[in-house]
TORLUMDREN-382877 format. One record per residue (C-alpha): z, x, y; residue in one letter. Coordinates in Angstrom, 2 decimals. Layout:
<r pz="Z" px="X" py="Y" residu="A"/>
...
//
This chain:
<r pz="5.35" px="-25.38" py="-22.72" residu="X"/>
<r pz="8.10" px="-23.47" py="-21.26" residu="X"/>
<r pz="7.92" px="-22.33" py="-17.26" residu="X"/>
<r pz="6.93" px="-18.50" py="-18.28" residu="X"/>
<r pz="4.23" px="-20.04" py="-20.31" residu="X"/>
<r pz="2.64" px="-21.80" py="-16.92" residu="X"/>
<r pz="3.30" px="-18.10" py="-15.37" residu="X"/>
<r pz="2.44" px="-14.46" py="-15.58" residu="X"/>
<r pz="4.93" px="-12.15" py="-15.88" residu="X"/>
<r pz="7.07" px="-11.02" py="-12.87" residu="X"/>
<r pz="5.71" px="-7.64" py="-11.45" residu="X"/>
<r pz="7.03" px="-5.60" py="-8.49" residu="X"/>
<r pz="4.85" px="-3.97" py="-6.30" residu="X"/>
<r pz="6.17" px="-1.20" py="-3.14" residu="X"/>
<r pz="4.36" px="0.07" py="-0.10" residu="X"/>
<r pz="6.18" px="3.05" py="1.26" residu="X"/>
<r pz="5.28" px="5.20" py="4.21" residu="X"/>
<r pz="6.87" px="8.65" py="2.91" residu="X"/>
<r pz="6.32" px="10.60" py="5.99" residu="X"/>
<r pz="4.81" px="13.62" py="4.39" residu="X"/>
<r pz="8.24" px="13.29" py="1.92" residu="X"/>
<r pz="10.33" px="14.31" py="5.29" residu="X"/>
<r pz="13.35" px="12.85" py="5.43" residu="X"/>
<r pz="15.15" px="12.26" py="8.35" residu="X"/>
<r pz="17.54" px="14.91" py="8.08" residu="X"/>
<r pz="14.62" px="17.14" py="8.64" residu="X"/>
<r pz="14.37" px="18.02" py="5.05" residu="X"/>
<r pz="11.15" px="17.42" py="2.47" residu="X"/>
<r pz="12.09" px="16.63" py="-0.80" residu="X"/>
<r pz="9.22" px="14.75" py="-2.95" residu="X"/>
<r pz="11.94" px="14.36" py="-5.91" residu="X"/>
<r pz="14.12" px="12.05" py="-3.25" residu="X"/>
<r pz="10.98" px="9.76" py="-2.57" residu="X"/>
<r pz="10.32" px="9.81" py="-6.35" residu="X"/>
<r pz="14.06" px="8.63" py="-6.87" residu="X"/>
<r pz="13.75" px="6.02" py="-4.76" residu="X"/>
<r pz="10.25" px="4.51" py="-6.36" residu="X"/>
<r pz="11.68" px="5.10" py="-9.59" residu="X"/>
<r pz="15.04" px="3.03" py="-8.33" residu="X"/>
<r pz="12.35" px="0.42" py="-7.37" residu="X"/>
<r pz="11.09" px="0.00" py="-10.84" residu="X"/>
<r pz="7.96" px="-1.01" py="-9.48" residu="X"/>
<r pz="4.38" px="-1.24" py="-11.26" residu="X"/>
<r pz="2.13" px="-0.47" py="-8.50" residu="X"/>
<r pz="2.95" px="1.66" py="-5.39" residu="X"/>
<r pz="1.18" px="2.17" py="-2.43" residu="X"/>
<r pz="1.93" px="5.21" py="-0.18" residu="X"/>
<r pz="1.12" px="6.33" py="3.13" residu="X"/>
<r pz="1.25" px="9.92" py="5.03" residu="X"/>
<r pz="1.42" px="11.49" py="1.34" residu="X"/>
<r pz="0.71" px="15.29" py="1.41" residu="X"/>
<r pz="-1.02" px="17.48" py="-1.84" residu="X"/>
<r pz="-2.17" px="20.32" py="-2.46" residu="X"/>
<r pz="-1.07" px="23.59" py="-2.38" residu="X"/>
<r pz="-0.90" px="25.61" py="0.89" residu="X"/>
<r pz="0.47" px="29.00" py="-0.98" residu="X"/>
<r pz="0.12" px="29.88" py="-4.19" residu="X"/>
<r pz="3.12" px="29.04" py="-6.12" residu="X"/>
<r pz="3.96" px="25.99" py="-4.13" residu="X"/>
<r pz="4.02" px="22.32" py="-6.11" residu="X"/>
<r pz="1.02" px="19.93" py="-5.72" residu="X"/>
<r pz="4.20" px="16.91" py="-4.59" residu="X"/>
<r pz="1.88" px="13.68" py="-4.90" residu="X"/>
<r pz="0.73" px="15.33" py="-8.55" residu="X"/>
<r pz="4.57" px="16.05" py="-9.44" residu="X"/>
<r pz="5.75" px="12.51" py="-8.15" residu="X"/>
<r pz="3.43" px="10.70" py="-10.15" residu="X"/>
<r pz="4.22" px="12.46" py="-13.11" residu="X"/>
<r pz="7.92" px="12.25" py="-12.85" residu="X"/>
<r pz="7.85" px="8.52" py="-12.82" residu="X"/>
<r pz="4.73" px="7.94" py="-15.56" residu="X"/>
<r pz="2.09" px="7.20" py="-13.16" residu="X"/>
<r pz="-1.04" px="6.85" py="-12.90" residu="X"/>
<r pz="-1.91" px="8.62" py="-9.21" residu="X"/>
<r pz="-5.39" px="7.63" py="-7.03" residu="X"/>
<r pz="-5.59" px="9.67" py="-3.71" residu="X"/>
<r pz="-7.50" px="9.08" py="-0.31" residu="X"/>
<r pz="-6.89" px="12.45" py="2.09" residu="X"/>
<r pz="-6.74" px="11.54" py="6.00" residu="X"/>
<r pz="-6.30" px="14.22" py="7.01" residu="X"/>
<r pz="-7.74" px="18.17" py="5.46" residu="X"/>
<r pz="-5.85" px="20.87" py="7.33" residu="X"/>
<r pz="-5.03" px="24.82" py="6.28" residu="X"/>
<r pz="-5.89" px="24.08" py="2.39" residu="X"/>
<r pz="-3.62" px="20.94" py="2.34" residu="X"/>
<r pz="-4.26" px="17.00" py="2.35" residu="X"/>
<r pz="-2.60" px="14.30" py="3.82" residu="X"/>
<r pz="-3.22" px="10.76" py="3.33" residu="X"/>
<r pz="-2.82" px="7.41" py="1.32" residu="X"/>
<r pz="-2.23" px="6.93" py="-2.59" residu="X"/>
<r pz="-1.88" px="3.97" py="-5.40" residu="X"/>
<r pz="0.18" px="4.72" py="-8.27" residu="X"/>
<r pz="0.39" px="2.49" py="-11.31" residu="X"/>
<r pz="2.00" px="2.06" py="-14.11" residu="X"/>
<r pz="-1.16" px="-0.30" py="-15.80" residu="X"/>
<r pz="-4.75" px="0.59" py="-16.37" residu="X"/>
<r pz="-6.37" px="0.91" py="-13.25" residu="X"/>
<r pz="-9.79" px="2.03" py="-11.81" residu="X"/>
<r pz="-10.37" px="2.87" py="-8.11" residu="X"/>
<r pz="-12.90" px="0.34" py="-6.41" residu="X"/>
<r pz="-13.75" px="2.04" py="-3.25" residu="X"/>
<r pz="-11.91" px="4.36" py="-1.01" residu="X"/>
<r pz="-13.37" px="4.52" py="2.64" residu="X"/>
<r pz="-12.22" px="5.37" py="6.07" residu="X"/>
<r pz="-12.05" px="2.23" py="8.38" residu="X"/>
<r pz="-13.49" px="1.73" py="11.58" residu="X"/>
<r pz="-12.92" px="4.35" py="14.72" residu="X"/>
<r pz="-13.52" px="4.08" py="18.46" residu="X"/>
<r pz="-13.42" px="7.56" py="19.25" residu="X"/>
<r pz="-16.49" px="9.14" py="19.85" residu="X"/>
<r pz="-14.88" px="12.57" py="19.00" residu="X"/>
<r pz="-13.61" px="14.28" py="15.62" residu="X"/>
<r pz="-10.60" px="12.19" py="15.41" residu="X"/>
<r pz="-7.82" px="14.60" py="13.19" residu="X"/>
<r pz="-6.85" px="12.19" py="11.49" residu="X"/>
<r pz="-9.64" px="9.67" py="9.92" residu="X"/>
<r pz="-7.66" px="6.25" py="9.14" residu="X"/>
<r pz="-8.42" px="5.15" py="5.96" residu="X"/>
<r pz="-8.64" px="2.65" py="3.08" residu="X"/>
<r pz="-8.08" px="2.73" py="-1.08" residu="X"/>
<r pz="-9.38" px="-0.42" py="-3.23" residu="X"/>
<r pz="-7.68" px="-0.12" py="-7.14" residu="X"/>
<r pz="-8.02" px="-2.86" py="-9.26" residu="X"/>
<r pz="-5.55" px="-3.27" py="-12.37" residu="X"/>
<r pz="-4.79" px="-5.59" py="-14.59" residu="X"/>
<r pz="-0.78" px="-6.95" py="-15.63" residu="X"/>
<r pz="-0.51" px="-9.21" py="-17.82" residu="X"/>
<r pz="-4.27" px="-10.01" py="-18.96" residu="X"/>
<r pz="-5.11" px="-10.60" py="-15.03" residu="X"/>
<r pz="-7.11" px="-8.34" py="-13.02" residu="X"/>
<r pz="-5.63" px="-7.71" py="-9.63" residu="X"/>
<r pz="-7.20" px="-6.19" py="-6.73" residu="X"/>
<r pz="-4.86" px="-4.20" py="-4.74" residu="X"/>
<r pz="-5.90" px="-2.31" py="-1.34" residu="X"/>
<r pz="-3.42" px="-0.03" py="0.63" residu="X"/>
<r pz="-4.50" px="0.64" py="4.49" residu="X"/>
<r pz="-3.00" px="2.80" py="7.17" residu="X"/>
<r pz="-4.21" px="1.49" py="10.29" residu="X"/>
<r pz="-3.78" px="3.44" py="13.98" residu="X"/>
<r pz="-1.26" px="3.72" py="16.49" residu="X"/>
<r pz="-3.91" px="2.27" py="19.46" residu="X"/>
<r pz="-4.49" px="-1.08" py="19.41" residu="X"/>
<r pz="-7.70" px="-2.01" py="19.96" residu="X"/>
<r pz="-9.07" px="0.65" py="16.86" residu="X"/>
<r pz="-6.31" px="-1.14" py="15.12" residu="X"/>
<r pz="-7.83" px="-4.62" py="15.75" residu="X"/>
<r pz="-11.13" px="-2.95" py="14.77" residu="X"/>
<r pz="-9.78" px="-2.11" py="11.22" residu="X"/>
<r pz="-7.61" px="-4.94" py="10.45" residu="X"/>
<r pz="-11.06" px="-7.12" py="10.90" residu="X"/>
<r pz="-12.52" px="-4.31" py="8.77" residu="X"/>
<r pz="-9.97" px="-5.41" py="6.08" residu="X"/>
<r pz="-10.38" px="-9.06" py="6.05" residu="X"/>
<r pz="-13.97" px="-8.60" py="6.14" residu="X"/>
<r pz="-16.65" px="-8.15" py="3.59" residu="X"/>
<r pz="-16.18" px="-4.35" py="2.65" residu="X"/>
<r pz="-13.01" px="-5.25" py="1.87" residu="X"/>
<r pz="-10.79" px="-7.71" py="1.08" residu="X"/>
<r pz="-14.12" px="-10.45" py="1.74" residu="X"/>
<r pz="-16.58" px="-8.86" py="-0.58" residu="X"/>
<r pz="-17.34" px="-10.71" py="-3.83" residu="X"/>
<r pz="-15.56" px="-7.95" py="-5.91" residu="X"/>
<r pz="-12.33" px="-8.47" py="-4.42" residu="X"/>
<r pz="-11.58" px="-11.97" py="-5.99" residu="X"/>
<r pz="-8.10" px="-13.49" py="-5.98" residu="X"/>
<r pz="-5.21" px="-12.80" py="-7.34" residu="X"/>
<r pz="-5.60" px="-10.01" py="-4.76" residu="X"/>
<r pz="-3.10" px="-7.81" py="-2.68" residu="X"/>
<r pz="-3.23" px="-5.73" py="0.53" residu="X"/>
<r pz="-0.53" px="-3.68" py="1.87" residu="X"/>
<r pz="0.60" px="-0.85" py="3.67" residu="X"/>
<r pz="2.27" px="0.59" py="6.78" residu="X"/>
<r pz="-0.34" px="-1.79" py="9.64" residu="X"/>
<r pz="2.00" px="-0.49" py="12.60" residu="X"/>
<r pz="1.37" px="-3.83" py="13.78" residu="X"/>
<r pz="4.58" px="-6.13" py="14.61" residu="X"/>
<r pz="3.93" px="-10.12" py="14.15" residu="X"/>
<r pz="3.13" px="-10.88" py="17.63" residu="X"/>
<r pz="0.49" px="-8.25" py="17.62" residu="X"/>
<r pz="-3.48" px="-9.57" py="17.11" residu="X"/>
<r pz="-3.94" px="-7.49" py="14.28" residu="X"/>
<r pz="-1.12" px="-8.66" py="12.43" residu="X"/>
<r pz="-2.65" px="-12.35" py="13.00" residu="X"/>
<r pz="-6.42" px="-11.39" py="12.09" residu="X"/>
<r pz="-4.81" px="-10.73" py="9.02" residu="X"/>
<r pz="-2.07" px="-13.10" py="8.77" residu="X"/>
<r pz="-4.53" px="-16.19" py="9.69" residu="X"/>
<r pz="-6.75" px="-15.10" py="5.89" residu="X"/>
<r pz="-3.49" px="-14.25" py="3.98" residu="X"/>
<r pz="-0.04" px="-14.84" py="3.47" residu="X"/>
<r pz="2.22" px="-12.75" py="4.59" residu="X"/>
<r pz="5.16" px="-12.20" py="1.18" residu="X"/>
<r pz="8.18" px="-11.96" py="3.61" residu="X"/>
<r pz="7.36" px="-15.21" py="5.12" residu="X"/>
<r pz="7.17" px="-16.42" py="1.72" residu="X"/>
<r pz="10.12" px="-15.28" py="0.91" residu="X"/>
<r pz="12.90" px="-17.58" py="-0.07" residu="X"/>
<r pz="15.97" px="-15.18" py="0.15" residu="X"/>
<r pz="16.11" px="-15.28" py="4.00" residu="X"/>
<r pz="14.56" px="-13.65" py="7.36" residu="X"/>
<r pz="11.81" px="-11.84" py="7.39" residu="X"/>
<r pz="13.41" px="-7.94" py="8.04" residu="X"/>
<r pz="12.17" px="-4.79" py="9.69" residu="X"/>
<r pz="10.80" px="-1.41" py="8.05" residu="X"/>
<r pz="10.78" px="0.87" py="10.54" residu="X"/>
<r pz="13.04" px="3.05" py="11.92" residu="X"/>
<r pz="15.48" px="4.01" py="8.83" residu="X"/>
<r pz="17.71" px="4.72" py="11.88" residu="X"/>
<r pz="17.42" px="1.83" py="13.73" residu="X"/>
<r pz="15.55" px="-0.82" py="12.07" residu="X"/>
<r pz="13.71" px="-3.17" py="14.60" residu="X"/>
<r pz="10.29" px="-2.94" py="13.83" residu="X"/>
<r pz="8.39" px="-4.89" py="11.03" residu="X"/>
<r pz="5.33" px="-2.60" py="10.78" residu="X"/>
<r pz="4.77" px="-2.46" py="7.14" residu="X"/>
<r pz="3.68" px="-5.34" py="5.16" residu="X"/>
<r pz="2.53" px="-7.29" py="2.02" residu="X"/>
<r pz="-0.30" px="-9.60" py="1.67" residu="X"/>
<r pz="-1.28" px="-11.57" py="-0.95" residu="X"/>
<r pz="-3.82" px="-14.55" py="-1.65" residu="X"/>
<r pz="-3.30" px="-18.06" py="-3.00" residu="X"/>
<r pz="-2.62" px="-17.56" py="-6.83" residu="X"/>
<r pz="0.31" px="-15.09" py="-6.11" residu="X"/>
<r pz="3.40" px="-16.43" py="-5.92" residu="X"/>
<r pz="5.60" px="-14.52" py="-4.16" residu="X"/>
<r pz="9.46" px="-14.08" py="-5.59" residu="X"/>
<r pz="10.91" px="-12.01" py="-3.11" residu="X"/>
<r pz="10.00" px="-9.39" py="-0.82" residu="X"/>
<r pz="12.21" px="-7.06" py="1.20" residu="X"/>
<r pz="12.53" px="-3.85" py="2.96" residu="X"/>
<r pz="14.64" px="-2.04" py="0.49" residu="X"/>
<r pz="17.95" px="-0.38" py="2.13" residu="X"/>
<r pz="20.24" px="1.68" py="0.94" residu="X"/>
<r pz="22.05" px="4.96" py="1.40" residu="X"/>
<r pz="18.88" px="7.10" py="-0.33" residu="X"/>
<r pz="16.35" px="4.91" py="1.53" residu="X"/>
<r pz="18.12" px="5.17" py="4.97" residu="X"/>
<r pz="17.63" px="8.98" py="4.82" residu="X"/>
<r pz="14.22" px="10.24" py="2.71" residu="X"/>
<r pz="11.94" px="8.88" py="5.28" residu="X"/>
<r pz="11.35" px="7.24" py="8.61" residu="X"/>
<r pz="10.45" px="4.03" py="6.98" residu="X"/>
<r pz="12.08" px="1.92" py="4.76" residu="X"/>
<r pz="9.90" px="1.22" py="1.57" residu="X"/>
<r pz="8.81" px="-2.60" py="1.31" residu="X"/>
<r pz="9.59" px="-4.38" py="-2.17" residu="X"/>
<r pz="7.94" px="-7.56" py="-3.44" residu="X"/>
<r pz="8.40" px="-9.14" py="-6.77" residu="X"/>
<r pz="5.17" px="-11.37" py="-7.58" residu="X"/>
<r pz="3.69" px="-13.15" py="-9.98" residu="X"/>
<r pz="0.24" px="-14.56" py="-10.79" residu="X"/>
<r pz="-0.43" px="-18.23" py="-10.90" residu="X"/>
<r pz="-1.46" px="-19.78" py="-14.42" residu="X"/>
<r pz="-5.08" px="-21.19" py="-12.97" residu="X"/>
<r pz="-6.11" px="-17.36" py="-11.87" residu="X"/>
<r pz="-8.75" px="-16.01" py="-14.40" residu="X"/>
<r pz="-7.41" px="-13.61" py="-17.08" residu="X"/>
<r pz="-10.06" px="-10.86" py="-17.55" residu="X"/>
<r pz="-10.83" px="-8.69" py="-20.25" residu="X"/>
<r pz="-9.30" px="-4.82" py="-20.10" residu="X"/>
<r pz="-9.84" px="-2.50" py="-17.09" residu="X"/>
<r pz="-11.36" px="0.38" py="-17.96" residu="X"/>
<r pz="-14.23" px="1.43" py="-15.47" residu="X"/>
<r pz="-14.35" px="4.37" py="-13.19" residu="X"/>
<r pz="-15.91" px="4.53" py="-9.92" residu="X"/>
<r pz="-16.77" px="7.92" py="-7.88" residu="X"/>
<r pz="-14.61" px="8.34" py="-4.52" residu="X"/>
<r pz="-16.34" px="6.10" py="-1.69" residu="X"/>
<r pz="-18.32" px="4.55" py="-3.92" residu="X"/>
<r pz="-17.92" px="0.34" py="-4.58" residu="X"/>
<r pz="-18.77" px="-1.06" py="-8.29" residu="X"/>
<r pz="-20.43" px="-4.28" py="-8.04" residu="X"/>
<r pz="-21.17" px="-7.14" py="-10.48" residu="X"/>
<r pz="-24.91" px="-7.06" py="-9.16" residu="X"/>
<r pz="5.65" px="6.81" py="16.25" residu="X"/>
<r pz="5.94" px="3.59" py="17.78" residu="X"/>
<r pz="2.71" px="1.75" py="18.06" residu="X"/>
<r pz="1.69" px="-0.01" py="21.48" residu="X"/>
<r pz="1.38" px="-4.01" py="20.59" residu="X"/>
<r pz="-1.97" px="-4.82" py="20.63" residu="X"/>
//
């Protein structure tokens, strides 16, 4: 038995705060964020602070024309529902997929908060596995952050019975390392930078001065993490505040291959078997 016969396939898998596709020379271009994915070449990408819709007629629908210009599959949470437009988190694949659940995650305002932080559960399969991916957005204040991070590793999410391994959850946490929230998380998964074995862990955030690692990757035990790195280039440096977040994984022989995905679920609802942040 050769090694790729003990393995899955390699996949790649990005999270990417686009910042509504504003760049940081003040200009929005949805084609530069969907050069850089497509650069990428990555199976499953998970997006924050994407904007739809059309405010005017005649204007493009951007997430809808991104995920068609790179042949993929496009699942949508909105945030935030202002003057005909939405703003919010997406999962694009490249596989068969099926949204889980999409939810907002815990608040401790007691007023209409503008925007409603939020969750979105897709499972997929690669390479005869099913894997469970969920991309979160969690808030600038720290203790609502701590509140949805424990939301995450808890049993709506990323604890209930649906979610089995090989699972990942990702996004842009805007929690440092040496912030609680990042360890409530940390302390149930593993984090695929530290796992990394092609150096330092590296920051994502600002494109213009790089010193904060607020956007992450976490996996559980049957993926084996490759690499995973903020990608940086020229491109990257300028179509958004962030610097998208690369990891190449794979999915450990024992993990249980599953038969095709193919089932549907309504928005919110869960198929069962039965901008600096302030450190928390």
């Amino acid at each position: 038995m050769t090694h790729s016969d003990k393995h899955g396939r390699p996949f790649r898998i990005l999270t990417y705060n686009v910042h509504r596709w504003l760049g940081t020379d003040r200009k929005i271009s949805p084609t530069r964020i969907a050069e850089v994915i497509a650069a990428c070449e990555a199976d499953i990408v998970a997006l924050q602070e994407v904007r739809v819709g059309r405010a005017q007629t005649g204007e493009i629908d951007q997430a809808a024309t991104v995920a068609d210009t790179l042949g993929m599959d496009l699942h949508f949470q909105p945030t935030i529902r202002i003057l005909g437009e939405q703003y919010g988190i997406a999962v694009l694949t490249k596989h068969p997929a099926y949204l889980v659940k999409s939810g907002r995650l815990p608040t401790q305002s007691t007023k209409p908060s503008f925007e409603k932080r939020s969750a979105l559960w897709v499972c997929t399969e690669i390479d005869g596995h099913k894997v469970n991916v969920i991309n979160a957005h969690l808030s600038l204040r720290s203790g609502e952050r701590r509140a949805q991070a424990s939301a995450l590793v808890g049993p709506d999410w990323m604890g209930h019975p649906e979610c089995a391994d090989p699972a990942i959850l990702l996004g842009d946490f805007n929690a440092p390392p040496y912030s609680r929230s990042y360890r409530m998380i940390a302390n149930r998964l593993r984090d695929a930078q530290l796992s990394n074995s092609h150096g330092e862990p590296q920051p994502t955030f600002h494109t213009r001065a790089p010193v904060l690692r607020l956007d992450h990757v976490f996996v559980t035990r049957s993926v084996e993490v490759m690499n995973a790195a903020p990608v940086r280039n020229t491109l990257t440096r300028v179509a958004s505040d962030h610097f998208p977040l690369l990891a190449e994984l794979r999915v450990r022989s024992h993990a249980k291959a599953t038969g095709s995905v193919h089932r549907h679920a309504p928005e919110g609802e869960l198929l069962s078997s039965g901008q600096n942040p302030i450190p928390d």
